[in-house]
C-alpha positions as CSV (number, residue, x, y, z in Angstrom):
1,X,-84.6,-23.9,21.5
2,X,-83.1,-20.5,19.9
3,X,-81.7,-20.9,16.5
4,X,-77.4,-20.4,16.8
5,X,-76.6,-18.4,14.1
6,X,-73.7,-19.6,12.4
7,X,-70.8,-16.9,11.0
8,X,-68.5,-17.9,8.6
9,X,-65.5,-16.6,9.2
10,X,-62.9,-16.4,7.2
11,X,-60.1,-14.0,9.0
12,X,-57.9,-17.0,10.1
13,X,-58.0,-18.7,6.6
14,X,-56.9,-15.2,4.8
15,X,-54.4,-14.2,6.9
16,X,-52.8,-17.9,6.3
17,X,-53.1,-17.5,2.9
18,X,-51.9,-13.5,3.4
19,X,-48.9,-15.4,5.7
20,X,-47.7,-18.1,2.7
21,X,-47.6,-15.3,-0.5
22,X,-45.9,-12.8,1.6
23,X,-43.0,-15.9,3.0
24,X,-43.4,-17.0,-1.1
25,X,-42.3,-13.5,-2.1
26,X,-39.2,-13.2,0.4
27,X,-38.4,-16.7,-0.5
28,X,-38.2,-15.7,-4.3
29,X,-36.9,-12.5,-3.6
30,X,-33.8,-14.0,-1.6
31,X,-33.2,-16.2,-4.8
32,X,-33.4,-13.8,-7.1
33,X,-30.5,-11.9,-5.0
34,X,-28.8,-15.2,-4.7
35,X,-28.7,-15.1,-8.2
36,X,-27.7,-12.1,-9.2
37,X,-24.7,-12.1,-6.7
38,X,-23.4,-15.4,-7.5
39,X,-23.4,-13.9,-11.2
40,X,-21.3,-10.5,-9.9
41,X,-19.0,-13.0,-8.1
42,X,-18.1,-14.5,-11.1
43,X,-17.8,-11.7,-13.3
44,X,-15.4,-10.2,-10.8
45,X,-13.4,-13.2,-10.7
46,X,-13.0,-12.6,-14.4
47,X,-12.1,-8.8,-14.3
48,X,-9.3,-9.7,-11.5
49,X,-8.1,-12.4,-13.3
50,X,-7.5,-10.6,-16.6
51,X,-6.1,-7.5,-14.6
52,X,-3.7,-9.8,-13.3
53,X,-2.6,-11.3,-16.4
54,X,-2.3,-7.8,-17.6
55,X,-0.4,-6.5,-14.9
56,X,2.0,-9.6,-15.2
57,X,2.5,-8.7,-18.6
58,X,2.9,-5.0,-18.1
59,X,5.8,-6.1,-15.6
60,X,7.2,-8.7,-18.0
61,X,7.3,-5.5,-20.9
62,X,9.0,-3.6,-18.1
63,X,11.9,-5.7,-17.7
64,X,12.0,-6.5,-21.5
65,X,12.9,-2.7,-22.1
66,X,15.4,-2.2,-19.0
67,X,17.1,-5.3,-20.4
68,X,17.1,-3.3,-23.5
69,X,17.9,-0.5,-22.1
70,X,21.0,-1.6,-20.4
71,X,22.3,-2.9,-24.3
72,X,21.5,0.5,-25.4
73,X,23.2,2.0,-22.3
74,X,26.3,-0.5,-22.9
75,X,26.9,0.3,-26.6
76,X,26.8,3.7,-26.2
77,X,29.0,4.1,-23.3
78,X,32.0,2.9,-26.4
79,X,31.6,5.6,-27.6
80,X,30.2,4.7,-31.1
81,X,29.3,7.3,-33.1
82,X,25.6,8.5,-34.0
83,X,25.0,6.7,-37.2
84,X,27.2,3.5,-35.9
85,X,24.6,3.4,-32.8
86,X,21.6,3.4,-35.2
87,X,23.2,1.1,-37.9
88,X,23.1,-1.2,-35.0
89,X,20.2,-0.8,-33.3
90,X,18.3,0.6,-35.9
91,X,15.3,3.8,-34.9
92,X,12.6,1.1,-33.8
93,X,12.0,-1.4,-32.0
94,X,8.8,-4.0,-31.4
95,X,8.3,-5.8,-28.4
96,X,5.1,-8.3,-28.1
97,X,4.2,-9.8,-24.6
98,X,1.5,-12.4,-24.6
99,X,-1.9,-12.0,-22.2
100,X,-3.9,-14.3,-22.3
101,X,-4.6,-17.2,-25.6
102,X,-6.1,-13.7,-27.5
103,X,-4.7,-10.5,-26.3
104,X,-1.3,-9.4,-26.7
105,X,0.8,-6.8,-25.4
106,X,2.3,-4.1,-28.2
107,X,5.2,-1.9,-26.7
108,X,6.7,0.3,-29.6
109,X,10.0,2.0,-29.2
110,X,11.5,5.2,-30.6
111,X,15.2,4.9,-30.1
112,X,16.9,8.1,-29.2
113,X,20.6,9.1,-29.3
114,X,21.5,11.1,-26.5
115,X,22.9,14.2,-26.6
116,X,23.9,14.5,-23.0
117,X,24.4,12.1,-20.4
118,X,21.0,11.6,-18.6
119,X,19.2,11.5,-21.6
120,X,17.0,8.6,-22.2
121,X,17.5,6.1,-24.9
122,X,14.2,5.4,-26.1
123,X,10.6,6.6,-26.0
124,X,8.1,4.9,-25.7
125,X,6.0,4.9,-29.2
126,X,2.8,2.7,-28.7
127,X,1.9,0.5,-25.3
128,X,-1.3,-1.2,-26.4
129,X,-3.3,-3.9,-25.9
130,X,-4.4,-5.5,-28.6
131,X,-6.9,-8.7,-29.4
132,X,-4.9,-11.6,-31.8
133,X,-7.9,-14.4,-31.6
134,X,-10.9,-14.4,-32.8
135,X,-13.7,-13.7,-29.6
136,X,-16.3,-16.6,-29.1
137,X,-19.5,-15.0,-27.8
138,X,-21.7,-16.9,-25.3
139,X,-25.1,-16.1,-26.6
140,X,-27.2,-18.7,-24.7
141,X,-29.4,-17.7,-21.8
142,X,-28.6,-20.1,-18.9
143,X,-32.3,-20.9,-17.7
144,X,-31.6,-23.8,-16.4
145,X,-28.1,-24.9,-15.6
Protein backbone atom coordinates (compact mmCIF):
# COMPACT_ATOMS: atom_id res chain seq x y z
CA UNK A 1 0.00 0.00 0.00
CA UNK A 2 1.81 3.45 -0.93
CA UNK A 3 1.64 6.10 1.63
CA UNK A 4 -0.86 9.26 0.18
CA UNK A 5 0.86 12.15 1.01
CA UNK A 6 -1.46 14.56 2.32
CA UNK A 7 -0.99 18.62 1.29
CA UNK A 8 -2.49 21.14 3.23
CA UNK A 9 -3.73 23.55 1.33
CA UNK A 10 -4.68 26.59 2.13
CA UNK A 11 -5.35 28.75 -1.30
CA UNK A 12 -9.24 28.39 -1.00
CA UNK A 13 -9.32 29.42 2.84
CA UNK A 14 -7.06 32.71 2.02
CA UNK A 15 -8.59 33.82 -0.78
CA UNK A 16 -12.05 33.67 1.42
CA UNK A 17 -10.54 35.42 3.91
CA UNK A 18 -8.69 37.80 1.01
CA UNK A 19 -12.60 38.00 -0.44
CA UNK A 20 -14.35 39.15 3.18
CA UNK A 21 -11.58 42.14 4.15
CA UNK A 22 -11.59 43.41 0.69
CA UNK A 23 -15.99 43.35 0.68
CA UNK A 24 -15.34 44.76 4.64
CA UNK A 25 -13.26 47.64 3.17
CA UNK A 26 -15.83 48.64 0.29
CA UNK A 27 -18.49 48.21 2.80
CA UNK A 28 -16.86 50.75 5.17
CA UNK A 29 -15.71 52.77 2.54
CA UNK A 30 -19.31 53.26 1.06
CA UNK A 31 -20.32 54.41 4.71
CA UNK A 32 -17.81 56.56 5.24
CA UNK A 33 -18.93 58.41 1.88
CA UNK A 34 -22.45 58.03 3.03
CA UNK A 35 -21.47 59.95 5.73
CA UNK A 36 -19.70 62.50 4.65
CA UNK A 37 -22.37 63.37 2.00
CA UNK A 38 -25.32 63.26 4.14
CA UNK A 39 -23.18 65.87 6.26
CA UNK A 40 -22.53 68.23 2.87
CA UNK A 41 -26.28 67.85 2.20
CA UNK A 42 -27.06 69.39 5.29
CA UNK A 43 -24.61 72.08 5.37
CA UNK A 44 -25.90 73.18 2.04
CA UNK A 45 -29.31 73.21 3.09
CA UNK A 46 -28.07 75.71 5.66
CA UNK A 47 -25.98 77.97 3.26
CA UNK A 48 -29.28 78.15 0.89
CA UNK A 49 -31.42 78.74 3.49
CA UNK A 50 -29.57 81.73 5.01
CA UNK A 51 -28.92 83.10 1.33
CA UNK A 52 -32.46 83.06 1.01
CA UNK A 53 -33.33 84.86 4.08
CA UNK A 54 -30.66 87.29 3.06
CA UNK A 55 -31.87 87.80 -0.28
CA UNK A 56 -35.47 88.24 1.15
CA UNK A 57 -34.15 90.81 3.29
CA UNK A 58 -31.97 92.54 0.66
CA UNK A 59 -35.42 92.81 -1.41
CA UNK A 60 -37.41 93.89 1.63
CA UNK A 61 -34.41 96.95 2.13
CA UNK A 62 -34.90 97.57 -1.51
CA UNK A 63 -38.44 98.51 -1.37
CA UNK A 64 -37.98 100.22 2.10
CA UNK A 65 -35.69 102.83 0.25
CA UNK A 66 -37.90 103.26 -3.07
CA UNK A 67 -40.78 103.82 -0.66
CA UNK A 68 -38.40 106.39 0.74
CA UNK A 69 -37.38 107.49 -2.12
CA UNK A 70 -40.71 108.28 -3.60
CA UNK A 71 -41.29 110.81 -0.07
CA UNK A 72 -38.03 112.26 -0.96
CA UNK A 73 -39.06 112.57 -4.64
CA UNK A 74 -42.67 113.99 -3.46
CA UNK A 75 -41.34 116.73 -1.10
CA UNK A 76 -39.00 117.92 -3.30
CA UNK A 77 -41.10 118.19 -6.35
CA UNK A 78 -42.89 121.46 -3.85
CA UNK A 79 -40.41 122.98 -4.38
CA UNK A 80 -39.10 123.50 -0.71
CA UNK A 81 -36.15 125.01 -0.38
CA UNK A 82 -32.51 123.35 0.56
CA UNK A 83 -32.50 123.74 4.24
CA UNK A 84 -36.56 123.26 4.44
CA UNK A 85 -35.83 119.72 2.69
CA UNK A 86 -33.22 118.81 5.29
CA UNK A 87 -35.03 120.29 8.40
CA UNK A 88 -37.46 117.73 7.28
CA UNK A 89 -35.80 114.90 6.36
CA UNK A 90 -32.77 115.52 8.13
CA UNK A 91 -28.87 114.28 6.32
CA UNK A 92 -29.36 110.49 7.53
CA UNK A 93 -31.28 108.03 7.66
CA UNK A 94 -31.17 104.23 9.35
CA UNK A 95 -33.06 101.47 8.04
CA UNK A 96 -32.73 97.89 9.99
CA UNK A 97 -34.21 94.71 8.24
CA UNK A 98 -34.31 91.60 10.34
CA UNK A 99 -32.56 88.08 8.89
CA UNK A 100 -32.80 85.61 10.78
CA UNK A 101 -33.40 85.59 15.18
CA UNK A 102 -29.44 87.07 15.10
CA UNK A 103 -28.44 88.86 12.05
CA UNK A 104 -29.80 92.03 10.97
CA UNK A 105 -29.71 94.04 8.00
CA UNK A 106 -27.98 97.78 8.37
CA UNK A 107 -28.73 100.13 5.25
CA UNK A 108 -27.30 103.69 6.06
CA UNK A 109 -28.40 106.64 3.95
CA UNK A 110 -26.75 109.82 2.98
CA UNK A 111 -29.54 112.18 1.84
CA UNK A 112 -28.60 114.39 -1.04
CA UNK A 113 -30.36 117.52 -2.37
CA UNK A 114 -30.33 117.59 -5.93
CA UNK A 115 -29.06 120.10 -7.89
CA UNK A 116 -30.54 119.04 -11.10
CA UNK A 117 -33.32 116.93 -12.01
CA UNK A 118 -32.03 113.37 -12.36
CA UNK A 119 -30.03 113.55 -9.55
CA UNK A 120 -30.41 111.05 -6.91
CA UNK A 121 -31.65 111.67 -3.48
CA UNK A 122 -29.64 109.57 -1.32
CA UNK A 123 -26.55 107.48 -1.33
CA UNK A 124 -26.18 104.70 0.08
CA UNK A 125 -23.75 105.04 3.29
CA UNK A 126 -23.36 101.43 4.86
CA UNK A 127 -25.38 98.05 3.56
CA UNK A 128 -24.17 95.55 6.19
CA UNK A 129 -24.84 92.61 7.77
CA UNK A 130 -24.51 92.52 11.04
CA UNK A 131 -24.84 89.75 14.00
CA UNK A 132 -27.50 91.12 17.05
CA UNK A 133 -27.52 87.57 19.19
CA UNK A 134 -25.19 86.06 20.82
CA UNK A 135 -23.88 82.69 18.54
CA UNK A 136 -24.34 79.25 20.40
CA UNK A 137 -21.52 76.92 19.15
CA UNK A 138 -22.18 73.21 18.75
CA UNK A 139 -18.98 71.73 20.11
CA UNK A 140 -20.02 68.07 20.53
CA UNK A 141 -18.76 65.33 18.22
CA UNK A 142 -21.84 63.38 17.06
CA UNK A 143 -20.33 59.65 17.40
CA UNK A 144 -23.20 58.22 17.79
CA UNK A 145 -26.49 59.86 16.95
Amino acid sequence: MAKKKREFSLNVGISSILFIFVILALVSFAILSLSSSVSDYKLTSRVADGSTKYYEACNQAEEMLEGFDRTLADLYATGISRAGFFEKVGKKKTFSVPVTDIQTLQIEINIRYPERAGESFYEIANWSLETTGSLEFDESLPVFK
